[in-house]
ROBA-508087 format. One line per 10 residues: for each residue x, y, z negated of C-alpha. Coordinates in nm, 4 decimals. Example, Ala and Ser with C-alpha at 12.3 -4.5 7.8 and 13.67 -1.06 7.14 Angstrom:
! ROBA-508087
1.2300:-0.4500:-0.7800 | 1.3670:-0.1060:-0.7140
This chain:
! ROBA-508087
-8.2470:-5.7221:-0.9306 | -8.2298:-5.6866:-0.5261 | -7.9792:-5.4682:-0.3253 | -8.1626:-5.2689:-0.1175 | -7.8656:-5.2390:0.1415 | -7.9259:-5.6315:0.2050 | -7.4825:-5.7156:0.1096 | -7.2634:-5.6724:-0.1747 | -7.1150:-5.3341:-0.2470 | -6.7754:-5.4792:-0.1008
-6.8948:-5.5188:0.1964 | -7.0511:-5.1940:0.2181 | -6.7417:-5.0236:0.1059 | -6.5499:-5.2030:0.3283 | -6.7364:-5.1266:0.6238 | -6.7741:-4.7604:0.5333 | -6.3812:-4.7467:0.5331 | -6.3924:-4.8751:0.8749 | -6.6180:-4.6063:0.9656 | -6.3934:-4.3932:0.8712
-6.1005:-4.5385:1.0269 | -6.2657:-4.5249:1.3667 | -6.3434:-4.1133:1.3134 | -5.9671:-4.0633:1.2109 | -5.8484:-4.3059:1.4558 | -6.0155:-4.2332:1.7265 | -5.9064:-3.8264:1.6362 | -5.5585:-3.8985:1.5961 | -5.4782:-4.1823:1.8433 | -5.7011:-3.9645:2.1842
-5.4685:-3.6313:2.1025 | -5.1714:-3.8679:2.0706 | -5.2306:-3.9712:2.4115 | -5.3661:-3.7214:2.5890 | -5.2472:-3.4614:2.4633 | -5.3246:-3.1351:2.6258 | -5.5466:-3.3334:2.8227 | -5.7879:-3.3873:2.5055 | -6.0821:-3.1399:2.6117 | -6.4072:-3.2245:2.7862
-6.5590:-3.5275:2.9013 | -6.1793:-3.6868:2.9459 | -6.1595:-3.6415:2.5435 | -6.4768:-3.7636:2.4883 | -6.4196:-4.0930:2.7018 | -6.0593:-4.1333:2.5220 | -6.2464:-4.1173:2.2161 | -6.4629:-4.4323:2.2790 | -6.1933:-4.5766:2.4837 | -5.9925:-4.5949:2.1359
-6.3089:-4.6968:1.9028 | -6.3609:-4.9937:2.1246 | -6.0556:-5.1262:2.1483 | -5.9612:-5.0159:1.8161 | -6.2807:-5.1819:1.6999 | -6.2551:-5.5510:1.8904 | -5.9108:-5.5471:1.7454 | -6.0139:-5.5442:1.3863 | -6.2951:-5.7292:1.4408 | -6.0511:-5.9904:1.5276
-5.7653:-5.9383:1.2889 | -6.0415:-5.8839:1.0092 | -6.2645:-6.1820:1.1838 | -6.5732:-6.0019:1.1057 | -6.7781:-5.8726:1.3910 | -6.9280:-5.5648:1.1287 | -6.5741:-5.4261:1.0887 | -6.5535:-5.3810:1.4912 | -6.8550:-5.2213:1.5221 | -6.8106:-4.9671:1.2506
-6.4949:-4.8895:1.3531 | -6.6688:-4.8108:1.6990 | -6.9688:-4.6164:1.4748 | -6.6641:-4.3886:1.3758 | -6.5666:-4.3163:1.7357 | -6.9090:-4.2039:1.8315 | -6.9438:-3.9838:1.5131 | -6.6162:-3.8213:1.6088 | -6.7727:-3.7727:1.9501 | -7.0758:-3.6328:1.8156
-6.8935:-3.3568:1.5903 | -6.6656:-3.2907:1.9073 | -6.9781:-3.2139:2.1503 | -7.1653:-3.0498:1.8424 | -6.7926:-2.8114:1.7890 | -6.7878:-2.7710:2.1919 | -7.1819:-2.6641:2.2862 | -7.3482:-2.5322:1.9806 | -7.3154:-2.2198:1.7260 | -7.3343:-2.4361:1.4403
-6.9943:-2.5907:1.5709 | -6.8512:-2.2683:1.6362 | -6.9810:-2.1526:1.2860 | -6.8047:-2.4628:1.1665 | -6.4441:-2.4168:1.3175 | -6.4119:-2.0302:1.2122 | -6.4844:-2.2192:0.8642 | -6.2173:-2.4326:0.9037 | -6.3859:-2.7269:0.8544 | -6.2886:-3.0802:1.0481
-5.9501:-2.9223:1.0101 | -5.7298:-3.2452:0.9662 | -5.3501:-3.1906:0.8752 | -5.0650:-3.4262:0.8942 | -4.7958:-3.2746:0.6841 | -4.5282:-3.4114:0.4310 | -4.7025:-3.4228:0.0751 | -4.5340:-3.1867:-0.1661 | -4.5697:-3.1304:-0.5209 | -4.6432:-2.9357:-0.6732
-4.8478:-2.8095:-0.3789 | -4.8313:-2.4574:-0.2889 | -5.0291:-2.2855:-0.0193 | -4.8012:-2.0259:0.2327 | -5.0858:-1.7942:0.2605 | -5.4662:-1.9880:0.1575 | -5.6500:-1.7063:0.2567 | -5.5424:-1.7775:0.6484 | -5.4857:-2.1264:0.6645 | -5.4043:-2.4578:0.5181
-5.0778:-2.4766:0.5476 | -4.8441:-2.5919:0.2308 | -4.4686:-2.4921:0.1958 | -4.2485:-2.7539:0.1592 | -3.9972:-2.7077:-0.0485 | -3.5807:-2.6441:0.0275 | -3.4509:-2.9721:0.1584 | -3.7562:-3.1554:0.2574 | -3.7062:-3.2920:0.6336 | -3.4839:-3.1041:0.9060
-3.4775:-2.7456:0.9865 | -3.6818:-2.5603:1.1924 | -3.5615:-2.4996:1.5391 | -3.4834:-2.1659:1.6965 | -3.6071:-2.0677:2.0272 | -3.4096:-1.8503:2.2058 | -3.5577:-1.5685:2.4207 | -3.4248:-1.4110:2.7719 | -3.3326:-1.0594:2.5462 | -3.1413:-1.2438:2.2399
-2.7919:-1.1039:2.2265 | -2.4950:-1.3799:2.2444 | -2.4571:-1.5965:1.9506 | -2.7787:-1.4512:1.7789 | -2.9502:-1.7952:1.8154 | -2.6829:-1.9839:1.6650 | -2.6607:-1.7622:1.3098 | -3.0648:-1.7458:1.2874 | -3.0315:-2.1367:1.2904 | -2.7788:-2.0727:1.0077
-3.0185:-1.8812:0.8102 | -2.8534:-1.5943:0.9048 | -3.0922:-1.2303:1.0117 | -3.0536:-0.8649:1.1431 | -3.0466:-0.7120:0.8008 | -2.7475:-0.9481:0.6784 | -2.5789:-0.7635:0.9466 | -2.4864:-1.0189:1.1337 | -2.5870:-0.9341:1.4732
């Protein structure tokens, strides 16, 4: 029998992983960097700027040209869905459906969701990682900050 893709499965797989590596990569890696900056044409170019560096370097750590260049394949597909999200209705459609949504979160199980009909968002449970910080405003009364980081509320009666 004949493969019709012209290479063993392996190396298909393997180069549809980079693929995907280059989409996530290229995501994760231009808002790392940019940060606030990550809109436009500046996030587009930090996309590519990422999938072809990302992609000559594991072209050389793998030492196979393919794996560069579909790592770099996954940088333009990310840039693709980002001008698609940006410029037409089928990207806005997309984004009120949540979808492309990527979240990097602790993994808890058994996972619960805080409220799945809203968002994506899964409670961790008591104990899990440090807590969360309080944020105190102009109008906070004196030492209210300091017993809602202890757990602490208005209807205990603390403040």
């Amino acid at each position: 029998m004949h493969n019709p893709l012209g290479s063993g499965w392996g190396a298909t797989l393997t180069e549809g992983l980079a693929v995907l590596a280059g989409l996530l990569g290229s995501k994760y890696l231009t808002q790392l960097v940019l940060g606030g900056s990550n809109t436009g044409v500046i996030g587009y170019v930090g996309n590519l700027a990422v999938g072809g560096v990302g992609g000559w370097a594991a072209a050389k750590v793998m030492k196979q040209p393919r794996i560069g260049q579909s790592f770099f394949v996954g940088s333009v597909i990310e840039v693709i869905i980002r001008v698609l999200e940006d410029y037409t209705p089928f990207g806005t459609y997309l984004q009120q459906t949540g979808m492309g949504d990527y979240f990097a979160q602790n993994f808890a199980f058994p996972q619960q969701l805080s409220n799945g009909l809203v968002n994506a968002e899964i409670d961790v449970p008591q104990g899990w990682g440090a807590p969360a910080l309080v944020m105190a405003s102009n109008a906070a009364p004196a030492g209210a900050v300091a017993q809602l980081a202890a757990g602490k509320t208005s209807k205990d009666g603390m403040y």
